[in-house]
PDB file of N, CA, C and O in Angstrom, chain B, residues numbered from 101:
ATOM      1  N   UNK B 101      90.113 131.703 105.680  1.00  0.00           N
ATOM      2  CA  UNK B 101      88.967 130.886 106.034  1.00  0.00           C
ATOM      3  C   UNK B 101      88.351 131.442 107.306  1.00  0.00           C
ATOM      4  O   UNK B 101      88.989 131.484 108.358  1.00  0.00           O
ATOM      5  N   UNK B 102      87.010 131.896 107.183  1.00  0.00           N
ATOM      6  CA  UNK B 102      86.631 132.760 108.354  1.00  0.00           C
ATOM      7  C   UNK B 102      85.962 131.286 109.197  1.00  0.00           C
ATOM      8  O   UNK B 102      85.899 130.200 108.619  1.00  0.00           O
ATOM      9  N   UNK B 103      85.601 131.449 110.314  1.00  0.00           N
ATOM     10  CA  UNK B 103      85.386 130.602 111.280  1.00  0.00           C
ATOM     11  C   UNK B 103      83.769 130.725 111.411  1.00  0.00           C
ATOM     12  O   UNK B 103      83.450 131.876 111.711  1.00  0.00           O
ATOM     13  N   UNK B 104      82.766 129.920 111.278  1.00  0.00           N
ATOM     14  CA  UNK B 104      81.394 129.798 111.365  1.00  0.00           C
ATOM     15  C   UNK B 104      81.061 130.343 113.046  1.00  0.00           C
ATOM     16  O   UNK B 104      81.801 130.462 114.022  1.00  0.00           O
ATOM     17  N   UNK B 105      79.749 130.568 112.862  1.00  0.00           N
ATOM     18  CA  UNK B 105      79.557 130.855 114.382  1.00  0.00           C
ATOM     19  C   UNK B 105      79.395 129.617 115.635  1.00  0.00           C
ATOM     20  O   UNK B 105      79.577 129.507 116.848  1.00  0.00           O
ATOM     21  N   UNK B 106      78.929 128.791 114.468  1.00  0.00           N
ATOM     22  CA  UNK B 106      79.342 127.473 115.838  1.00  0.00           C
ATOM     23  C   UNK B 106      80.309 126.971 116.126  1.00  0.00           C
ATOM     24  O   UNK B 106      80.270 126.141 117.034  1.00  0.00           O
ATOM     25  N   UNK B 107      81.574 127.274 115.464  1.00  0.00           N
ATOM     26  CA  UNK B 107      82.668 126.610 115.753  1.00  0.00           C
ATOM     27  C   UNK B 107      82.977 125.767 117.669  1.00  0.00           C
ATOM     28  O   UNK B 107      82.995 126.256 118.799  1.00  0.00           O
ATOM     29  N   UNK B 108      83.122 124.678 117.250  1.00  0.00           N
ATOM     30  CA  UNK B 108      83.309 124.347 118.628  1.00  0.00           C
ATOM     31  C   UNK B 108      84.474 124.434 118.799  1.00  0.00           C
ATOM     32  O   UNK B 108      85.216 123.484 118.547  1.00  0.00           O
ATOM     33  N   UNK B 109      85.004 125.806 119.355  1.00  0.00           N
ATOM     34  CA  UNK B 109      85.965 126.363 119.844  1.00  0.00           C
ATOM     35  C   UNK B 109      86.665 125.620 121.353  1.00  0.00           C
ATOM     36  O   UNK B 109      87.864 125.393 121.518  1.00  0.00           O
ATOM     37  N   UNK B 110      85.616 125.350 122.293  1.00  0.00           N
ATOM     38  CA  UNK B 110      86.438 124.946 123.724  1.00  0.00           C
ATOM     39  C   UNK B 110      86.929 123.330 123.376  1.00  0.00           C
ATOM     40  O   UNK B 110      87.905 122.720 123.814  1.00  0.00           O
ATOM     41  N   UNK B 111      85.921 122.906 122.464  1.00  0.00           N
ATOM     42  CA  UNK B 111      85.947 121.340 122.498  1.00  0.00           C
ATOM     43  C   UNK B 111      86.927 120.886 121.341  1.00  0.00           C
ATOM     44  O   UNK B 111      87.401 119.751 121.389  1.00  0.00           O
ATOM     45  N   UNK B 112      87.245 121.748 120.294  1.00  0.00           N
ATOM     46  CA  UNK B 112      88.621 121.632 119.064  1.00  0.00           C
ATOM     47  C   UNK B 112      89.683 122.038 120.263  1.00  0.00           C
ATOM     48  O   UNK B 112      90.307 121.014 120.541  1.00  0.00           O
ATOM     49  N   UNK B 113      90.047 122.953 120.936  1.00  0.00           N
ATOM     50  CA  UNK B 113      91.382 123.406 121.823  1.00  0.00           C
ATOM     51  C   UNK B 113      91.586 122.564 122.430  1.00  0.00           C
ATOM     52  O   UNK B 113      92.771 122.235 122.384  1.00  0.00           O
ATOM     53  N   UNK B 114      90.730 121.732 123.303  1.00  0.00           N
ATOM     54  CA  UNK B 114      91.250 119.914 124.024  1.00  0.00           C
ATOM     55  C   UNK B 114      91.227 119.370 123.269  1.00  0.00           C
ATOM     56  O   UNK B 114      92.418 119.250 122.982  1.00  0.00           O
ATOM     57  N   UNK B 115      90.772 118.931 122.700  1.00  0.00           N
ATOM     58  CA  UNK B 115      91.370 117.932 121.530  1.00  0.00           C
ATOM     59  C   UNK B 115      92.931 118.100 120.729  1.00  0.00           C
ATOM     60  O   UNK B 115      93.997 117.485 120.764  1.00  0.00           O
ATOM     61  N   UNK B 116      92.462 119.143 120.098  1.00  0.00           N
ATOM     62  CA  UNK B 116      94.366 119.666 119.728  1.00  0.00           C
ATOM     63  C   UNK B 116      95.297 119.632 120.937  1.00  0.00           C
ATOM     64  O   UNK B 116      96.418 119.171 120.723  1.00  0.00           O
ATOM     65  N   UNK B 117      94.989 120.082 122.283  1.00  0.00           N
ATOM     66  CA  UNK B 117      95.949 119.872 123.015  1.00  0.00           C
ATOM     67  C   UNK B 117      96.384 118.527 123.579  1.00  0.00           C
ATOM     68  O   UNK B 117      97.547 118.219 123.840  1.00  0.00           O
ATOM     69  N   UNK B 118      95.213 117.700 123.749  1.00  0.00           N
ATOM     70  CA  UNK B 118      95.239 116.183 123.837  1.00  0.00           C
ATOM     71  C   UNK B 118      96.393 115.714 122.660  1.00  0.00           C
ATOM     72  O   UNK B 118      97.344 114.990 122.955  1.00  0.00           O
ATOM     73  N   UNK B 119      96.222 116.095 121.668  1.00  0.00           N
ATOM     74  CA  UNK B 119      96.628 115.633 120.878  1.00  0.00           C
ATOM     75  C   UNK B 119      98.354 115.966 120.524  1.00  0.00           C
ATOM     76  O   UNK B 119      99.172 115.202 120.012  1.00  0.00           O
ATOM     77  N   UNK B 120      98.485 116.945 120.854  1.00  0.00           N
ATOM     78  CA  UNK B 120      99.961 117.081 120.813  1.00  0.00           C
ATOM     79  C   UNK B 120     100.494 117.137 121.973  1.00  0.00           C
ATOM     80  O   UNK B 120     101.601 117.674 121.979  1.00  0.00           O
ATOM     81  N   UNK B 121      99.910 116.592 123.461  1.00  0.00           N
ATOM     82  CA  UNK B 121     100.504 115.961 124.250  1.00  0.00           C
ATOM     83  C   UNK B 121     100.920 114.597 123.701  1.00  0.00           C
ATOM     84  O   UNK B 121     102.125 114.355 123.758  1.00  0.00           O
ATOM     85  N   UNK B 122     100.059 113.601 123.139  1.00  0.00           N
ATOM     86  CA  UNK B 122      99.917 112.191 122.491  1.00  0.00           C
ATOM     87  C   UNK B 122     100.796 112.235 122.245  1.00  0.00           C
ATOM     88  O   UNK B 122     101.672 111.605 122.839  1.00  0.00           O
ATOM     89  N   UNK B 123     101.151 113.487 120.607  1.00  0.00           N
ATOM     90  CA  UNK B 123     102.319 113.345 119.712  1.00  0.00           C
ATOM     91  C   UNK B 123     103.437 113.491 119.943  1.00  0.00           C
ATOM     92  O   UNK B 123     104.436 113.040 119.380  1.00  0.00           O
ATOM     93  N   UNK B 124     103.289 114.291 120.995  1.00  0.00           N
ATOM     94  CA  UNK B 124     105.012 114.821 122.210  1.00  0.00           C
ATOM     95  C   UNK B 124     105.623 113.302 122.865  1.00  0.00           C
ATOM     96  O   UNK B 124     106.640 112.666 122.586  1.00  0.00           O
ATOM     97  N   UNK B 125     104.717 113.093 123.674  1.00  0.00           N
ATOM     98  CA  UNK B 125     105.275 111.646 124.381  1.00  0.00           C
ATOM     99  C   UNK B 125     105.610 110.590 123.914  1.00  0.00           C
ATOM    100  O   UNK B 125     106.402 109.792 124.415  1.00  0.00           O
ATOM    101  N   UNK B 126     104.653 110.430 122.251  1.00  0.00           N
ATOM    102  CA  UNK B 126     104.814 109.010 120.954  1.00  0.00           C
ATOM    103  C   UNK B 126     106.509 109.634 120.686  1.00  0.00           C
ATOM    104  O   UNK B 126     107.421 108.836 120.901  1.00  0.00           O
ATOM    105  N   UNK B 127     106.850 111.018 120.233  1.00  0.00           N
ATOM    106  CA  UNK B 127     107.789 111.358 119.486  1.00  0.00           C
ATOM    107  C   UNK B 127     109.114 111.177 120.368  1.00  0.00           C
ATOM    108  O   UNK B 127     110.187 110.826 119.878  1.00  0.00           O
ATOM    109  N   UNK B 128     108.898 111.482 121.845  1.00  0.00           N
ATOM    110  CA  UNK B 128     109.962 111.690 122.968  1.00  0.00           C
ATOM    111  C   UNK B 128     110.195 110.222 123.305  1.00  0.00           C
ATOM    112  O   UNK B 128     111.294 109.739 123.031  1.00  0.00           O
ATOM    113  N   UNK B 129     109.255 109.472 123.876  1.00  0.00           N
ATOM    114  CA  UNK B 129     109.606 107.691 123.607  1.00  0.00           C
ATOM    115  C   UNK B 129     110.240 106.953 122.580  1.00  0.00           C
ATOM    116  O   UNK B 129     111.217 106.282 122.912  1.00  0.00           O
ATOM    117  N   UNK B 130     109.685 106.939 120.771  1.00  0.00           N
ATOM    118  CA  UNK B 130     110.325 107.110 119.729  1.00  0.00           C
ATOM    119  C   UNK B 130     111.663 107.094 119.465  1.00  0.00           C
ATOM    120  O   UNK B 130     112.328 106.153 119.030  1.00  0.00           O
ATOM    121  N   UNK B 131     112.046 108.295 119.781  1.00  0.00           N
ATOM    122  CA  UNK B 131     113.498 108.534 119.286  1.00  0.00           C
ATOM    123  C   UNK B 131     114.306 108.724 120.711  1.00  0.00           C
ATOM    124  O   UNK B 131     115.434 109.176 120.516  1.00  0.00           O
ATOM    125  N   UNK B 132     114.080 108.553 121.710  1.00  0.00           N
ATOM    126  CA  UNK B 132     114.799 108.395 123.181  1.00  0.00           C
ATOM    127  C   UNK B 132     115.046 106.984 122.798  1.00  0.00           C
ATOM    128  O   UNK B 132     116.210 106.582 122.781  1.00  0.00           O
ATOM    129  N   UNK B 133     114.248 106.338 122.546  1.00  0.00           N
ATOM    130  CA  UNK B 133     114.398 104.782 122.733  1.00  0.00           C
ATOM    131  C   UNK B 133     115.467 103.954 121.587  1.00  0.00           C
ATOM    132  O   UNK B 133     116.210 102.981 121.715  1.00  0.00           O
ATOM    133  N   UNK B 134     115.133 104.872 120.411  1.00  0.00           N
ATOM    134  CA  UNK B 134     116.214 104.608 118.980  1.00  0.00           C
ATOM    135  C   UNK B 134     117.554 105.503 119.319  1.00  0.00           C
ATOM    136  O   UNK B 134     118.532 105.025 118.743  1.00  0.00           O
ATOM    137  N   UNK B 135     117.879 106.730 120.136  1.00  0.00           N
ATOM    138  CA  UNK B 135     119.006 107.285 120.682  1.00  0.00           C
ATOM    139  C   UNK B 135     119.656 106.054 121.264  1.00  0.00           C
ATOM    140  O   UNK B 135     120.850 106.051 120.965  1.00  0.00           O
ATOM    141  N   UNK B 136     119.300 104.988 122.000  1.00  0.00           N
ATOM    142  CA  UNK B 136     119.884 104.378 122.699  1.00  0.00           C
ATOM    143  C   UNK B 136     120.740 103.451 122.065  1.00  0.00           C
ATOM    144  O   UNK B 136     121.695 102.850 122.555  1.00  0.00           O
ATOM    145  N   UNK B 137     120.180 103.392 120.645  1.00  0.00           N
ATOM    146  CA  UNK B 137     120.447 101.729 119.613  1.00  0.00           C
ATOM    147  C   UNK B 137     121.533 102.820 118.820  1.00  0.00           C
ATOM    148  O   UNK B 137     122.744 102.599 118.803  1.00  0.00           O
ATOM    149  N   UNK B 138     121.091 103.678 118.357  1.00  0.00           N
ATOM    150  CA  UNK B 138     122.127 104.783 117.215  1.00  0.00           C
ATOM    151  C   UNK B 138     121.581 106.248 117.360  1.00  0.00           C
ATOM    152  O   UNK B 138     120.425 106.525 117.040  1.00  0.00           O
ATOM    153  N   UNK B 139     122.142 106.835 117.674  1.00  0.00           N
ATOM    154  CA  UNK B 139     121.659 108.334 117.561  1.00  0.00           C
ATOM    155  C   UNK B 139     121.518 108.736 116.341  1.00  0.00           C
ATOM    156  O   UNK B 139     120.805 109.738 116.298  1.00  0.00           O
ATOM    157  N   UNK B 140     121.954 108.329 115.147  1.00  0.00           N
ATOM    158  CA  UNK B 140     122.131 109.011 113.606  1.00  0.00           C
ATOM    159  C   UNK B 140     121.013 108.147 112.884  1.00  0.00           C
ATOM    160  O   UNK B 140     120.720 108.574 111.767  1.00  0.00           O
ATOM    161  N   UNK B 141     120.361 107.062 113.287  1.00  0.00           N
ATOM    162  CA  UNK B 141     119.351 106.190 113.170  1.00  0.00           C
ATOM    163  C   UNK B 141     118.054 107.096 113.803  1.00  0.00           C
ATOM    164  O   UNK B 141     117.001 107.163 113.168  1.00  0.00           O
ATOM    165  N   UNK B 142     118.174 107.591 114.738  1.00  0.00           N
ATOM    166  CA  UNK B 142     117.225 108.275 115.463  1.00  0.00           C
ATOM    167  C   UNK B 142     116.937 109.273 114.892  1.00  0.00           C
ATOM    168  O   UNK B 142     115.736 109.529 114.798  1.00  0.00           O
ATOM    169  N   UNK B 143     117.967 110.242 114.277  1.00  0.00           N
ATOM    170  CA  UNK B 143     117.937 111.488 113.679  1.00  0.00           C
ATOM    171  C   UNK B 143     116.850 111.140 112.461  1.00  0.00           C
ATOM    172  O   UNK B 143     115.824 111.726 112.115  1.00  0.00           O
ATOM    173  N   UNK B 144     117.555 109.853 111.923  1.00  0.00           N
ATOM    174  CA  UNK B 144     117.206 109.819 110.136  1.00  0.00           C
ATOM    175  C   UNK B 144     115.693 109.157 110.258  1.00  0.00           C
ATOM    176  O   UNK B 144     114.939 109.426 109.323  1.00  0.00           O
ATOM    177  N   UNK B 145     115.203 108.365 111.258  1.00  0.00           N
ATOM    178  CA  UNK B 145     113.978 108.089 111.009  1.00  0.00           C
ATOM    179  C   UNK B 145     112.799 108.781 112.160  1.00  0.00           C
ATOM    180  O   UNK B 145     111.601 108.529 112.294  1.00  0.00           O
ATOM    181  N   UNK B 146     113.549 109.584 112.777  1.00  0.00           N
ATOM    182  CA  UNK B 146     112.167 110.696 113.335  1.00  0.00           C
ATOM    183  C   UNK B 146     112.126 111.797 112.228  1.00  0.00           C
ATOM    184  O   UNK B 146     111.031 112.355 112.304  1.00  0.00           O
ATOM    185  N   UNK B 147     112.986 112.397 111.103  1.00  0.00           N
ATOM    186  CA  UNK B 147     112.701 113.225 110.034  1.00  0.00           C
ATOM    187  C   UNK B 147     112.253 112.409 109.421  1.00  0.00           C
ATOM    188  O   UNK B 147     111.493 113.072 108.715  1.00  0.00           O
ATOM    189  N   UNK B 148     112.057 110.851 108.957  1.00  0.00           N
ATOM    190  CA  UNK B 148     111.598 110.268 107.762  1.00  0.00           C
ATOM    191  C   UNK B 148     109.968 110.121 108.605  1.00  0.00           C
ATOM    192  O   UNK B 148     109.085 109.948 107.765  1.00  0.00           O
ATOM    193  N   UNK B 149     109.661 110.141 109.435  1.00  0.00           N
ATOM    194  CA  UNK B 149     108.439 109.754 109.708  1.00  0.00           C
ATOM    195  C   UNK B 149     107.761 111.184 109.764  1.00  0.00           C
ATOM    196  O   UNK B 149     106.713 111.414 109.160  1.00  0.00           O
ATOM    197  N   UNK B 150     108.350 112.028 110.443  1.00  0.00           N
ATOM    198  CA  UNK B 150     107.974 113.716 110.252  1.00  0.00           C
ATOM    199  C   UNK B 150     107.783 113.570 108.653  1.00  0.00           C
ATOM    200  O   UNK B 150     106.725 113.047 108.300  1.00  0.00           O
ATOM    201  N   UNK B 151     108.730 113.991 107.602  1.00  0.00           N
ATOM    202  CA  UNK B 151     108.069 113.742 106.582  1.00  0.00           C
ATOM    203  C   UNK B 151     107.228 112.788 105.727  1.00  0.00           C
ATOM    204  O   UNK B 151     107.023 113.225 104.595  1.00  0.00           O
ATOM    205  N   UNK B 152     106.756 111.736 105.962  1.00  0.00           N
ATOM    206  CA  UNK B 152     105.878 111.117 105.737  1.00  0.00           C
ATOM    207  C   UNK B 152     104.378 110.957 106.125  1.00  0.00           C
ATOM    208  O   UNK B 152     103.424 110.271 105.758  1.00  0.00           O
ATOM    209  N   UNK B 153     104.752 112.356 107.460  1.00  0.00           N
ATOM    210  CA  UNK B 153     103.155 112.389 108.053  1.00  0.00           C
ATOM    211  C   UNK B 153     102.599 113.804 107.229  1.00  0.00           C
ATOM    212  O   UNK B 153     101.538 114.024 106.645  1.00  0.00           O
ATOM    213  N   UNK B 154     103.767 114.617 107.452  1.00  0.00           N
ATOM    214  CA  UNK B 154     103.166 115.845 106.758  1.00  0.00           C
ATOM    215  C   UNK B 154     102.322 116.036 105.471  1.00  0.00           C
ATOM    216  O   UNK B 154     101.493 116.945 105.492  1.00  0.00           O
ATOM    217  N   UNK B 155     102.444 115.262 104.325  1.00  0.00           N
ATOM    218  CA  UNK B 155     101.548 115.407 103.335  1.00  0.00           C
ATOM    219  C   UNK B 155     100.247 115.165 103.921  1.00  0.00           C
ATOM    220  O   UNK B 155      99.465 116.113 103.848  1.00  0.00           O
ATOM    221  N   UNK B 156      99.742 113.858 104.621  1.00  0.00           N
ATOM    222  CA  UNK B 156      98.945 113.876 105.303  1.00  0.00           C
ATOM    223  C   UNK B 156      98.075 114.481 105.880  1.00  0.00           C
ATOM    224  O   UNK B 156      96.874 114.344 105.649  1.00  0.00           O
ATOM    225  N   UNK B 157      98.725 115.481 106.983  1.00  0.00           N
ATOM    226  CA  UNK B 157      98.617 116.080 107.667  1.00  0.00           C
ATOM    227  C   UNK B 157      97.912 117.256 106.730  1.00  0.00           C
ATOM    228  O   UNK B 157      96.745 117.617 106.888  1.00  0.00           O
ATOM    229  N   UNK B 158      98.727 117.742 105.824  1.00  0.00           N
ATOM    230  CA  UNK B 158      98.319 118.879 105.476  1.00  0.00           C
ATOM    231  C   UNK B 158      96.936 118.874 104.701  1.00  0.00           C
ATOM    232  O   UNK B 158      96.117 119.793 104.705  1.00  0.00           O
ATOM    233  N   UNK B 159      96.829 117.619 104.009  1.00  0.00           N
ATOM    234  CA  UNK B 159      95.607 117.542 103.093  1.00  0.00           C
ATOM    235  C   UNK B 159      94.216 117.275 104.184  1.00  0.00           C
ATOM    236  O   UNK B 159      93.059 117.524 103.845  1.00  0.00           O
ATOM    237  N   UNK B 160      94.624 116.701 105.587  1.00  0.00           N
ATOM    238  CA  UNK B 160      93.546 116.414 106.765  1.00  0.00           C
ATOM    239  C   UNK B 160      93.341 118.059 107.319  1.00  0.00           C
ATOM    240  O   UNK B 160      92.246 118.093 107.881  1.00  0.00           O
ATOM    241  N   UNK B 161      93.846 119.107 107.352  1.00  0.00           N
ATOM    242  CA  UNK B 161      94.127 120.234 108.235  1.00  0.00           C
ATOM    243  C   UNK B 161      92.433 120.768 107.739  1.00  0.00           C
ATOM    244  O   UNK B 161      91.757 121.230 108.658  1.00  0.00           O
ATOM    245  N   UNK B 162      91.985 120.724 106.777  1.00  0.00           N
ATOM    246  CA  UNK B 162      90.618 121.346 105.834  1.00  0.00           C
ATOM    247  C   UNK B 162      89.616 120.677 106.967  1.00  0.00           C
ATOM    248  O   UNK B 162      89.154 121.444 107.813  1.00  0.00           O
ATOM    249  N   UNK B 163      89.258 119.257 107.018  1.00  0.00           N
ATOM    250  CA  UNK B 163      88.582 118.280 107.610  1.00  0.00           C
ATOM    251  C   UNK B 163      87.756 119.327 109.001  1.00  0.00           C
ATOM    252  O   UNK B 163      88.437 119.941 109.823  1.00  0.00           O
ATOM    253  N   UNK B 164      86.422 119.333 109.001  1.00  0.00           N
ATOM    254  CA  UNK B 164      86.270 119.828 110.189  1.00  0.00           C
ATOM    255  C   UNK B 164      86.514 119.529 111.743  1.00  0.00           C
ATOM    256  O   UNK B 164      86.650 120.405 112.597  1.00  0.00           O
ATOM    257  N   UNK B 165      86.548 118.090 111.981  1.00  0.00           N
ATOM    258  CA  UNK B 165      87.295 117.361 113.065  1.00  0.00           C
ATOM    259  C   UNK B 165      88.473 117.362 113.203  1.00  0.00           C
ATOM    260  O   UNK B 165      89.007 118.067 114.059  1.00  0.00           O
ATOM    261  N   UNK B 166      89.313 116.382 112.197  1.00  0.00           N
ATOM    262  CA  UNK B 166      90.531 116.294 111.965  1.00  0.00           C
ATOM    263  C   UNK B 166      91.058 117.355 112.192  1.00  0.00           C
ATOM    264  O   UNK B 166      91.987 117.136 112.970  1.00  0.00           O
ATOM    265  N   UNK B 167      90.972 118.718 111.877  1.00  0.00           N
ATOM    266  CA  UNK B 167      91.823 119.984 111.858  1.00  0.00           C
ATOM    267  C   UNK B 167      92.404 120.235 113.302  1.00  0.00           C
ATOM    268  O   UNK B 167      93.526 120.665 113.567  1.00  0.00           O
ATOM    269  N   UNK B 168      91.348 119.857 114.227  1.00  0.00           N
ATOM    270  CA  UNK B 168      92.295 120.252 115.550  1.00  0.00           C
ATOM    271  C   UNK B 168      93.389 119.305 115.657  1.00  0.00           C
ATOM    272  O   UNK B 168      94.532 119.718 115.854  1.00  0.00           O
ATOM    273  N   UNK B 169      93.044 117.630 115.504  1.00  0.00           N
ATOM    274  CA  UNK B 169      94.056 116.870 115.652  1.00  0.00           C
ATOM    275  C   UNK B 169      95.383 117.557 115.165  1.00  0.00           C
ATOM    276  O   UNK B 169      96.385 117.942 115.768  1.00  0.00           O
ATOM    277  N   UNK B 170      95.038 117.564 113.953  1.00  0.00           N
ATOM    278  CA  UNK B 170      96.328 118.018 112.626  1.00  0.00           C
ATOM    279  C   UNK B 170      97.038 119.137 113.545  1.00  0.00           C
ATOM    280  O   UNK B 170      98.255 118.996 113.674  1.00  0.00           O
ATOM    281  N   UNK B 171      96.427 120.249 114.210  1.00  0.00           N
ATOM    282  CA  UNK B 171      97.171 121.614 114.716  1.00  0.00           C
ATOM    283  C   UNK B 171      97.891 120.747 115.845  1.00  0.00           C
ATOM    284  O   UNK B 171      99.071 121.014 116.071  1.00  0.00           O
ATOM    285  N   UNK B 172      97.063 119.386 116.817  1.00  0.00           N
ATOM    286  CA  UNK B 172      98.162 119.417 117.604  1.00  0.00           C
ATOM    287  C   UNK B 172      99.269 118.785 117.812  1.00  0.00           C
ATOM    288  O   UNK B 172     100.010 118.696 118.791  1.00  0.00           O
ATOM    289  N   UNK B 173      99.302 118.060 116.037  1.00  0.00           N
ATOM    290  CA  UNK B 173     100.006 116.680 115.742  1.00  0.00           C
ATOM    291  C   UNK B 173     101.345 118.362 115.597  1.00  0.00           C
ATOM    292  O   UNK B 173     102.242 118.393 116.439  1.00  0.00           O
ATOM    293  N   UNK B 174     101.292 119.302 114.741  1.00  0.00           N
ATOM    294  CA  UNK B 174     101.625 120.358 113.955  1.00  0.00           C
ATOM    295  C   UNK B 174     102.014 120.711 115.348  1.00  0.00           C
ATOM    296  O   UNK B 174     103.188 120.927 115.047  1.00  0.00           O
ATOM    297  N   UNK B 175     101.991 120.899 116.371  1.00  0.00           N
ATOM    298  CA  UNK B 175     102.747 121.145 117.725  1.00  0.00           C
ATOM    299  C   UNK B 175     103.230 120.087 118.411  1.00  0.00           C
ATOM    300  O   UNK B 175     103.905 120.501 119.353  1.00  0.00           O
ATOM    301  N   UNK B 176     103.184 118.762 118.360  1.00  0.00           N
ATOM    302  CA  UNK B 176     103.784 117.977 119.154  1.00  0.00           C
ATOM    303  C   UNK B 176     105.231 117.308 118.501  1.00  0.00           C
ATOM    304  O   UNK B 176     106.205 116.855 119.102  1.00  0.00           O
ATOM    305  N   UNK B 177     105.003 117.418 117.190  1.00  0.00           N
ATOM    306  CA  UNK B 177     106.053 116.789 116.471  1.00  0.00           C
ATOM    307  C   UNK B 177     107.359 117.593 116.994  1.00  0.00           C
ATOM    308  O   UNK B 177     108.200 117.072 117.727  1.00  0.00           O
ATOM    309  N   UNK B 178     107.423 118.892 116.540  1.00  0.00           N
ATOM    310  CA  UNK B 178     108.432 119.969 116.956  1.00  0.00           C
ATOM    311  C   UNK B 178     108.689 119.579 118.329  1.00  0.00           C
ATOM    312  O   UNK B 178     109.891 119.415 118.539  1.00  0.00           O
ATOM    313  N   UNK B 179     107.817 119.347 119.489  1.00  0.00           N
ATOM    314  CA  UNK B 179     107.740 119.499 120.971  1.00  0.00           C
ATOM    315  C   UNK B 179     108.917 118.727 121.096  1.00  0.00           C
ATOM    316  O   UNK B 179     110.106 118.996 121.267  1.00  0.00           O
ATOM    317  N   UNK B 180     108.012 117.312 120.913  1.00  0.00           N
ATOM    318  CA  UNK B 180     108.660 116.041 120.749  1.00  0.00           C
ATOM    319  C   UNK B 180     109.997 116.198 120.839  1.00  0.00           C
ATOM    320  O   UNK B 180     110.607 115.910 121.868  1.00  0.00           O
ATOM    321  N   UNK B 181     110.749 116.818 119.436  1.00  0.00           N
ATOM    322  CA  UNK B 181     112.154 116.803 119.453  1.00  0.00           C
ATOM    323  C   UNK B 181     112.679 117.619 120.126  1.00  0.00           C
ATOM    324  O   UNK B 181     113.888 117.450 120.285  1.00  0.00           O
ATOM    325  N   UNK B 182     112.099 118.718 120.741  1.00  0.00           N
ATOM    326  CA  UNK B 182     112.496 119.671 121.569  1.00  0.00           C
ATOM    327  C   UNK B 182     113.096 119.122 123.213  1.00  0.00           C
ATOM    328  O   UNK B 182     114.108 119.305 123.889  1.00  0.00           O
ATOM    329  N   UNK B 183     112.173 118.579 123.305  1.00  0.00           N
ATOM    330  CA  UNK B 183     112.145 117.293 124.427  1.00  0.00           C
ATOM    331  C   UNK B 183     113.356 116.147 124.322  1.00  0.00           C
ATOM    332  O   UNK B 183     114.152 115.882 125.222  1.00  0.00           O
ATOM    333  N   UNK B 184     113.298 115.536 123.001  1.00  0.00           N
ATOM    334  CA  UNK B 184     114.688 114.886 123.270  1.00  0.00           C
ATOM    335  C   UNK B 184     115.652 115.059 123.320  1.00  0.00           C
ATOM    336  O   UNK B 184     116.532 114.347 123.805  1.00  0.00           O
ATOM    337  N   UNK B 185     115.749 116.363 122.675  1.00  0.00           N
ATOM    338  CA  UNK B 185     117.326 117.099 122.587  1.00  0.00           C
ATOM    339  C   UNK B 185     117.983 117.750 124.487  1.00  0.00           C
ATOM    340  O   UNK B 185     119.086 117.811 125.029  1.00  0.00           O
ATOM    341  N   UNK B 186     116.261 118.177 124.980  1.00  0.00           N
ATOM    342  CA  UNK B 186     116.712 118.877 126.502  1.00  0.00           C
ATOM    343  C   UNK B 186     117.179 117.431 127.293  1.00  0.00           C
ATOM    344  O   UNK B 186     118.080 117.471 128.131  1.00  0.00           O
ATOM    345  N   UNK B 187     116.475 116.132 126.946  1.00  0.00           N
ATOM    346  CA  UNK B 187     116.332 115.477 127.624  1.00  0.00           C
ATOM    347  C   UNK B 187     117.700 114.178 127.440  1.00  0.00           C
ATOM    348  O   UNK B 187     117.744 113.214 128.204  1.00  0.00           O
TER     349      UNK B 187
END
């Protein structure tokens, strides 16, 4: 998919990054907060919600708006758990 010449390039990159800051901190609160109640509870419903967003996600990624969201939901989710595991 080649990229048009107007692409709003500066104004999709904040947004996607807005956005998988959002999804980092929703995901790191999330399952920090369910670690506390059961860790194996935490495991099983931050993958059940990861997979339940992804179909989603993937059919929104086309969308000319939506697409940045989607790239930075598509980086925060991963972050997210990256984050709870250091943390």
């Amino acid at each position: 998919m080649q990229a048009s010449p107007n692409t709003p390039w500066f104004t999709g990159v904040a947004l996607a990054v807005f956005s998988a800051a959002f999804v980092t901190v929703a995901t790191i609160a999330f399952a920090s907060e369910l670690a506390r109640i059961n860790v194996a509870l935490a495991v099983l419903l931050s993958v059940t919600v990861a997979a339940g967003l992804a179909p989603t996600l993937w059919r929104m990624r086309r969308r000319p708006i939506w697409r940045w969201i989607v790239y930075g939901a598509m980086v925060g989710i991963p972050a997210g758990w990256i984050g709870v595991l250091l943390g």
